[in-house]
N, C-alpha and C positions, 0 to 999 in steps of 0.2 A: 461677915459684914452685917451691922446690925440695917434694920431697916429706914433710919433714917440717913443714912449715909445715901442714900439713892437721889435724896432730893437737896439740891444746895442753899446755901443761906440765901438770904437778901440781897447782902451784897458782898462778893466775896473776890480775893486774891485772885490772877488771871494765871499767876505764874503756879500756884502751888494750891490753890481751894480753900486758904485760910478765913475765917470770919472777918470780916471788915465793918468796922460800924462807921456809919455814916451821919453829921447830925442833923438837923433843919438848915443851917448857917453854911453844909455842906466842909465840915470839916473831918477831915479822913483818921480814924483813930486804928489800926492794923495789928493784928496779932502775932503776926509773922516777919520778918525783914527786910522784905521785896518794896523798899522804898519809891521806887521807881517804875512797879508794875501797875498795870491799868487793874481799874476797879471795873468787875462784873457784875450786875441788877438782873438777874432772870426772871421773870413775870410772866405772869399765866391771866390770861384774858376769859370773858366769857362776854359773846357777841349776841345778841338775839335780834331778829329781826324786823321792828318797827320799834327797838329799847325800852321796851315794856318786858317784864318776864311773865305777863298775863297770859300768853299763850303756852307757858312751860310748862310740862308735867310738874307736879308737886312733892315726887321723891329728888327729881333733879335739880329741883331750886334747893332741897334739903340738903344733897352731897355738896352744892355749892357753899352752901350756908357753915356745913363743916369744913370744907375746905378752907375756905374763910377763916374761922376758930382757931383753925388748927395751925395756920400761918401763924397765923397773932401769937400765939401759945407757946411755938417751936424756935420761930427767927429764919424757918428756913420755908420754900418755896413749894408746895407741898398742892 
């Protein structure tokens, strides 16, 4: 299992975990054949407490900041 397999795309296949791309306009373009399966969006939040991250340590804001990158970079959820 390489390591990205742990973390799912953006938006992907409900029935089978296929890539699904999705476009602004919301048109569903599918990798796989499950014409009729719902599309999955798994997201990952980060909450802080008055919506400032001024109170956050500054290694933390930094694994966010890769986190971030790394989504953009991969397509998947990371």
């Amino acid at each position: 299992m390489r390591w990205l397999d742990k973390y799912p795309w953006l938006y992907n296949c409900a029935e089978c975990g296929a890539r699904v791309k999705v476009t602004k306009d919301g048109e569903v373009t599918r990798t796989c054949n499950h014409t009729t399966a719902n599309v999955n969006a798994p997201r990952r939040t980060i909450l802080t407490g008055d919506g400032t991250l001024n109170g956050v340590p500054w290694k933390l804001r930094l694994e966010w900041h890769l986190r971030k990158l790394l989504t953009r970079l991969t397509g998947r959820c990371v």
